[in-house]
C-alpha positions in Angstrom: 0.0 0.0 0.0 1.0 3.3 -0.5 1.4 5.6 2.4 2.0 8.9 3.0 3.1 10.2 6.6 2.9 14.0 7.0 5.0 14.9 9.9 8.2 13.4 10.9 8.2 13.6 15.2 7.9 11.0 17.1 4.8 9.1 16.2 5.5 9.8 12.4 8.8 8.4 11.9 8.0 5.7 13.9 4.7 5.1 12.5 5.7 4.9 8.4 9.3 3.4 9.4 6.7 0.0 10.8 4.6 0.6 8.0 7.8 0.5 5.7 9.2 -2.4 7.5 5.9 -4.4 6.6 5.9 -4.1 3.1 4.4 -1.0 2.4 5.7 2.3 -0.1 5.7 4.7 2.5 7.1 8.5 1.9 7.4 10.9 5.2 7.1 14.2 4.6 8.2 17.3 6.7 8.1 21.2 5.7 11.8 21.0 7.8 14.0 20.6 5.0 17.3 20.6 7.2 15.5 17.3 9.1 14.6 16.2 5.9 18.1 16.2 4.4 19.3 14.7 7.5 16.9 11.8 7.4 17.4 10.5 4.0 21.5 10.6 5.2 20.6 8.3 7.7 21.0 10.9 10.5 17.7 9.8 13.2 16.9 13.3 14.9 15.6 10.8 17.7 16.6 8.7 20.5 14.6 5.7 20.2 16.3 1.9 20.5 16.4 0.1 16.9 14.8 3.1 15.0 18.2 3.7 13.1 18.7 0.0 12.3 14.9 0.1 10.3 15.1 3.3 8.8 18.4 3.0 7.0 17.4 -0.8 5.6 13.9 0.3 4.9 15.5 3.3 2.7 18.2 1.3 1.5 15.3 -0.6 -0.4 13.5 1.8 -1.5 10.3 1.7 0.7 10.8 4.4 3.1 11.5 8.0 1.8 11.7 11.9 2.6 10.5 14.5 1.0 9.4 18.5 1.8 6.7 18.0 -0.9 2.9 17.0 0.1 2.4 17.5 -4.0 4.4 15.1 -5.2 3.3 11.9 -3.4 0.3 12.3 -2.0 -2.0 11.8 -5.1 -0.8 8.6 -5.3 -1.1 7.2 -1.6 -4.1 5.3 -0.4 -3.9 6.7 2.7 -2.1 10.1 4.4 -1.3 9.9 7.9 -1.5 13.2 10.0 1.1 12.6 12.5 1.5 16.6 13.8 2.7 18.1 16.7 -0.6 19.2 18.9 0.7 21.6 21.5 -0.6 22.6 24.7 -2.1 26.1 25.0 -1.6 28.5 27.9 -4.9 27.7 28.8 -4.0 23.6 28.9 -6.4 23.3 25.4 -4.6 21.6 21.9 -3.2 24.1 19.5 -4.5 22.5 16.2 -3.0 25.2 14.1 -0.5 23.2 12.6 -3.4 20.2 11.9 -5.5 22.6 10.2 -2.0 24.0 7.8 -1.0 20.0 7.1 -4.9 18.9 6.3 -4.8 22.4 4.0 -1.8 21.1 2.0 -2.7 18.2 1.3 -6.5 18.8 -0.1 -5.4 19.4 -3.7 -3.9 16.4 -4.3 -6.1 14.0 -2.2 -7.5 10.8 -4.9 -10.8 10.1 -4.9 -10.3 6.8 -3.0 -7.7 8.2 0.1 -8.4 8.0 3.4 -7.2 10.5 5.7 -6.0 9.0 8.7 -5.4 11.6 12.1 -2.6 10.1 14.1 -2.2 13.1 16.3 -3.6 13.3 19.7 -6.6 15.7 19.0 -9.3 17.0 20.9 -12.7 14.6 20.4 -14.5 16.4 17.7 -11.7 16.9 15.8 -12.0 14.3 13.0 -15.2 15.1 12.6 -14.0 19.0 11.8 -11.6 17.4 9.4 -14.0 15.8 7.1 -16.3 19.3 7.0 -13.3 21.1 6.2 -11.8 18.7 3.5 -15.6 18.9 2.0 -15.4 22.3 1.8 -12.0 22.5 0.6 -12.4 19.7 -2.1 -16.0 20.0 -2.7 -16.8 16.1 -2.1 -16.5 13.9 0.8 -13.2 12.6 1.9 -13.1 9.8 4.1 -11.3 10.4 7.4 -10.0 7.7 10.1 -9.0 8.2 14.0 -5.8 6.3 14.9 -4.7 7.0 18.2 -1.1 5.6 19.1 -0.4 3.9 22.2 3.4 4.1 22.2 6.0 4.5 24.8 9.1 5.9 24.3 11.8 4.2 24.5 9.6 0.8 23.3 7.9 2.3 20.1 9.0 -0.3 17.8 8.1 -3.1 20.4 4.7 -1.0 20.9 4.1 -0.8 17.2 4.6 -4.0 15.4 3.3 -6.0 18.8 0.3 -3.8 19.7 -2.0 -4.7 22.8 -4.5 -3.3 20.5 -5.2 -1.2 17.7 -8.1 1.4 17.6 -9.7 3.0 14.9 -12.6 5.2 14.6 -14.3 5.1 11.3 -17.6 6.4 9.6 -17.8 3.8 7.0 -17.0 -0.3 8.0 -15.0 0.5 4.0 -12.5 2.5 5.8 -12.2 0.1 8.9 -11.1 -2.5 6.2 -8.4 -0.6 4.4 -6.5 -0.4 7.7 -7.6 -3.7 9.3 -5.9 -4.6 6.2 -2.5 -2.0 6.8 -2.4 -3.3 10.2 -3.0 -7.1 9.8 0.9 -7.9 9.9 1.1 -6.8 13.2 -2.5 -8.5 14.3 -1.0 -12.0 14.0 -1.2 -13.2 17.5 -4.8 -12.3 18.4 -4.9 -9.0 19.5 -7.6 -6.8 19.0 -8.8 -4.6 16.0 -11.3 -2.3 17.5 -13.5 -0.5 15.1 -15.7 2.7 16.6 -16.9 6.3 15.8 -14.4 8.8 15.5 -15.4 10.3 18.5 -14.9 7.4 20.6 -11.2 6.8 19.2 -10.2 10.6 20.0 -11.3 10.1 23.6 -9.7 6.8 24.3 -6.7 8.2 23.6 -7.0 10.6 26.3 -8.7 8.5 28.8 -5.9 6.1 28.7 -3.2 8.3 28.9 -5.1 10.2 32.1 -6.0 6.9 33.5 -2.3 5.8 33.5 -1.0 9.3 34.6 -3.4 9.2 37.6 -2.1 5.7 38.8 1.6 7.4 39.2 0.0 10.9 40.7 -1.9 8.7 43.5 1.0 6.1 44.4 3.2 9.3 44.8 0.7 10.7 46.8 0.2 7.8 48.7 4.3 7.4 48.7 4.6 10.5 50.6 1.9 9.3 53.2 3.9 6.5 54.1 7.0 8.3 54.6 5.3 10.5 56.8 3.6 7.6 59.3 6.7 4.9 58.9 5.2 2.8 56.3 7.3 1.6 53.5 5.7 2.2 49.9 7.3 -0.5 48.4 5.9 -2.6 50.9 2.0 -1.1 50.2 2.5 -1.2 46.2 3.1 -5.0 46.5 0.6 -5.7 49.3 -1.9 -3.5 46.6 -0.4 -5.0 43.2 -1.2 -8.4 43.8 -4.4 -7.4 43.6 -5.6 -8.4 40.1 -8.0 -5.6 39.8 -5.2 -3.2 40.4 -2.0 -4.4 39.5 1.9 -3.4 39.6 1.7 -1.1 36.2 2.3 2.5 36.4 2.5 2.4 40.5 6.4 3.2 41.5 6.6 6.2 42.9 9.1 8.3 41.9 9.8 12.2 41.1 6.6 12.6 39.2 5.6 12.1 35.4 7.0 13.9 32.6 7.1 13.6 28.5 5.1 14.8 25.8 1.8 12.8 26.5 0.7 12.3 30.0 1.0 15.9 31.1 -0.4 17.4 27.7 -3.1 14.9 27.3 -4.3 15.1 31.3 -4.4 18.9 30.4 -6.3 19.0 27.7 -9.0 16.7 29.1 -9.3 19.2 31.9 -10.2 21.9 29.1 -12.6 19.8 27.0 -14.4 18.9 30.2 -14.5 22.6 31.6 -15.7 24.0 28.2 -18.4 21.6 28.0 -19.7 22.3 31.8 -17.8 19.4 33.8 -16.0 20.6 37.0 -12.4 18.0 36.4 -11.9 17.4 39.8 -10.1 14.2 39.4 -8.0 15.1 36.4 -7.0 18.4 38.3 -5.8 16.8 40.6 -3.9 14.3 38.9 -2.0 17.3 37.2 -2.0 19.1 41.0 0.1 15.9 42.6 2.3 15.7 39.6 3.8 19.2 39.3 4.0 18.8 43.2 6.0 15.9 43.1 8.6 17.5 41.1 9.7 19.0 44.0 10.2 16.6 46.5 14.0 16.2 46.0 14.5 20.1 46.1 12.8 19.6 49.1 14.9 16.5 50.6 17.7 18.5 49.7 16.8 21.9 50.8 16.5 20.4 54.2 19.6 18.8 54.4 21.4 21.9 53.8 19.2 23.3 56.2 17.8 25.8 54.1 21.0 27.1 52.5 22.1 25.2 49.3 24.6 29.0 48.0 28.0 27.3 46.8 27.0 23.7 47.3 27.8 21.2 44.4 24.7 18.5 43.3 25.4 15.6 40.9 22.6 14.8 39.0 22.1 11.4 37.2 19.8 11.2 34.3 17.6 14.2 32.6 15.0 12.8 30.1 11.7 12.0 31.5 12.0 8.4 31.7 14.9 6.1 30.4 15.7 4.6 27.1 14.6 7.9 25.4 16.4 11.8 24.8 13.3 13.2 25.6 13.3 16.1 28.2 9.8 17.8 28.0 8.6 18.3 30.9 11.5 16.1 32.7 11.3 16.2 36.9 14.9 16.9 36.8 14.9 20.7 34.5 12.3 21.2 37.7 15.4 20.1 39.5 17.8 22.0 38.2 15.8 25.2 38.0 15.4 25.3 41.9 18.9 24.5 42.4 20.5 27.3 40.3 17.7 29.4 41.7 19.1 28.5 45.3 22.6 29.7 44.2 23.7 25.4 44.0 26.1 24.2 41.6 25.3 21.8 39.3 26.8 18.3 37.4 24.9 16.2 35.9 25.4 13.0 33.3 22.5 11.4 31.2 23.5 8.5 28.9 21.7 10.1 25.8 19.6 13.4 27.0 22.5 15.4 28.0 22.6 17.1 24.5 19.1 18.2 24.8 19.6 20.0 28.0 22.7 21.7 27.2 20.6 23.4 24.7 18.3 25.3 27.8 21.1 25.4 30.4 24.3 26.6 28.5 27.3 26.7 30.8 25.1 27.5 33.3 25.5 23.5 34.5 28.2 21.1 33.9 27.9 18.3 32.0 30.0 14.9 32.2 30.5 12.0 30.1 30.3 9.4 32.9 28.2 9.3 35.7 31.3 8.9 37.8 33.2 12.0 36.6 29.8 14.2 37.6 30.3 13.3 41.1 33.6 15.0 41.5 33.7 17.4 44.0 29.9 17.1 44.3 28.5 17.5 47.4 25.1 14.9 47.1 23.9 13.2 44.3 20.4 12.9 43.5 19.0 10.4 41.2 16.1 11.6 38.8 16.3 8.8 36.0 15.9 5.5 36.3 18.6 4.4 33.6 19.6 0.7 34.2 23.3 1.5 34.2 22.6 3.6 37.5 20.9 0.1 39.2 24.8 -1.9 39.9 26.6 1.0 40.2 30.5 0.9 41.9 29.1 2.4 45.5 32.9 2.5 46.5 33.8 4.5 43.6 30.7 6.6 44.6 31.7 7.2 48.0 35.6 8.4 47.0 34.1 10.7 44.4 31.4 12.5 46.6 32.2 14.5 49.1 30.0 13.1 51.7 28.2 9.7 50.9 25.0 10.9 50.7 22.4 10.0 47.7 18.9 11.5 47.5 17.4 8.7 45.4 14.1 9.9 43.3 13.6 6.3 41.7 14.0 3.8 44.6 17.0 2.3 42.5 18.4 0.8 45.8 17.9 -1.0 49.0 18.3 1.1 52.0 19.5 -1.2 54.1 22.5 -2.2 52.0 23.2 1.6 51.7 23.0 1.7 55.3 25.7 -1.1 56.0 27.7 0.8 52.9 28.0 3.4 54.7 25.6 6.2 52.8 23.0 8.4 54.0 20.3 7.2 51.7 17.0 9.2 51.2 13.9 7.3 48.8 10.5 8.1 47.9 8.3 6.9 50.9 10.5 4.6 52.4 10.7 3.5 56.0 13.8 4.1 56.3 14.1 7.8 55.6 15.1 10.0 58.3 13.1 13.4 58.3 16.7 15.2 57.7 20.2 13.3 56.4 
């Protein structure tokens, strides 16, 4: 089949590099021609495991390719993918701007037979604005799917071609067939096609992202309980997680959420809900308890230092949001890292793959080391914000000779506080029993 992918982020490149992988002619296209150019080298503006790998064989044959022009391919492609950025407002609500530009430029040249398919996280309504625009821009109706992607970063691929599910919201069973049909290679092992109005497709997207980012905002809550009465939270999530009708996914607590979906998506519930007359007390909350959490190790730390953190050095390991991706939007540890420079701190941090991201916002402002090691030179604490696997079995004795006191203000719960006890450290968790109120 012959695809078209308009937008090359995230979910784009992803998206038509799986599509390519499976057989189909897929061209990406991008109005950046500098990302463009760097794509067709090879060059994956990305972090994201295995992505290179696919893109350069898939080019290398001749089914995946990059272009800046919507004209050229698009009259021949069954169907055209909107894969768009959708950012947040001031106000929390989706900026569709650049959805309404993309669905513009490719009217022209749509065939009679394509099927515009909106991959973008978009407001519910939003399809159905699609197809009254297209009308009125091509003068006939144009068939338009929803196509909400589930995936993580850091285990698109994995996500992609080995879905839990794939959801589609259609106005004719026609269109359902065409991508049951795009999407069958990855179906193979029984899991679900489910076919349903556009509007309900638009709004599972958002319910399961708010859904999954309320299950972190209440085990943090409930994390910071339990370090407050002498409970252990590790102890509660397994005595709750064994629970079949709860579970053990999405509840370590930790430093908060971050990314490009959970906090956008959470938000932009909250708006549809207050413009049509529904008080979001749950979801507001869910946003509350995150952006609080962020601060809980500028807390711990602001307390050990007794208030006064002027000339003190902090090692910092790990900046994205979440491991296994570069991705730094709306990362616990820039709400780190603001506070700390705010307090007049020092600051050295490592990140296996994020580090060049962040140099971008901080300048010189922070340093930045190679190895994880070399950041705690002359570092007074070190605070753990990412839960990269090289930083589970690290060399604690190398630790302690690089720092100048042993003490670790752990955001992830990467270790077990009674062998950092009999190590020798000053160890501070999320919710555990074992933390003192001040190190």
């Amino acid at each position: 089949m012959k695809i078209v992918m308009i937008g090359t982020g995230y979910v784009g490149l992803v998206t038509g590099t799986c599509f390519a992988e499976s057989g189909n002619q897929v061209t990406c296209v991008d109005v950046d021609l500098d990302k463009i150019e760097r794509l067709k080298r090879g060059d994956i503006p990305i972090y994201e495991p295995g992505l290179v790998e696919l893109v350069v064989r898939n080019s290398h044959a001749g089914r995946l390719k990059f272009t800046t022009s919507a004209a050229d391919v698009v009259p021949a492609a069954k169907c055209v993918f909107l894969a768009v950025g959708t950012p947040q407002r001031d106000d929390g609500s989706a900026d569709l701007r650049i959805m309404w530009s993309a669905l513009e430029s490719i009217a022209p040249h749509l065939s009679n037979e394509a099927v515009v398919v909106i991959k973008s996280t978009v407001p519910v309504g939003t399809n159905s604005e699609a197809a009254r625009r297209l009308r009125e821009l091509t003068g006939r109706d144009v068939d338009v799917a929803s196509n909400p992607e589930f995936l993580k970063e850091g285990c698109a691929i994995e996500d992609f071609t080995k879905p839990d599910r794939v959801v589609v919201g259609v106005n004719r069973p026609e269109v359902a067939a065409v991508l049951h049909e795009l999407y069958k290679p990855f179906l193979r092992t029984e899991h679900p096609f489910l076919v349903m109005n556009l509007e309900s497709a638009e709004m599972t997207k958002y319910v399961a992202n708010c859904l999954l980012a309320t299950k972190i905002s209440f085990i943090n809550e409930m994390a910071n309980i339990c370090e407050r009465v002498g409970a252990d939270i590790n102890h509660v999530r397994k005595g709750i997680g064994h629970d079949q009708r709860i579970g053990f996914a999405f509840l370590f607590p930790g430093v908060g959420y971050g990314g490009s979906c959970f906090p956008k998506d959470v938000r932009a519930l909250v708006s549809v809900a207050e413009r049509n007359g529904i008080a979001p007390r749950i979801l507001q909350s869910v946003d509350d308890v995150n952006e609080a959490q962020k601060e809980v190790l500028f807390q711990k730390l602001s307390a050990h230092f007794q208030g006064d953190l002027k000339g003190r050095t902090v090692a910092i390991w790990g900046l994205a949001f979440k491991p296994r991706t570069d991705d730094i939007r709306e990362a616990p540890a820039l709400v780190l890292i603001d506070r700390l420079l705010d307090a007049g701190a020092k600051v050295q941090v490592h990140d296996p793959v994020a580090t060049e991201n962040v140099q971008r916002l901080y300048g010189t402002r922070i340093a930045y080391y190679p190895s994880p090691y070399d950041a705690l030179s002359g570092a007074d604490v070190l605070a753990i914000v990412t839960e990269w696997n090289e930083f589970r079995n690290p060399d604690f004795n190398l630790i302690r000779q690089k720092l100048g006191s042993p003490v670790i203000f752990d955001g992830r719960n990467l270790f077990d506080p009674a062998k950092m006890r009999q190590l020798g450290f000053k160890y501070s968790g999320i919710g555990l029993e074992t933390n003192p109120q001040s190190l």
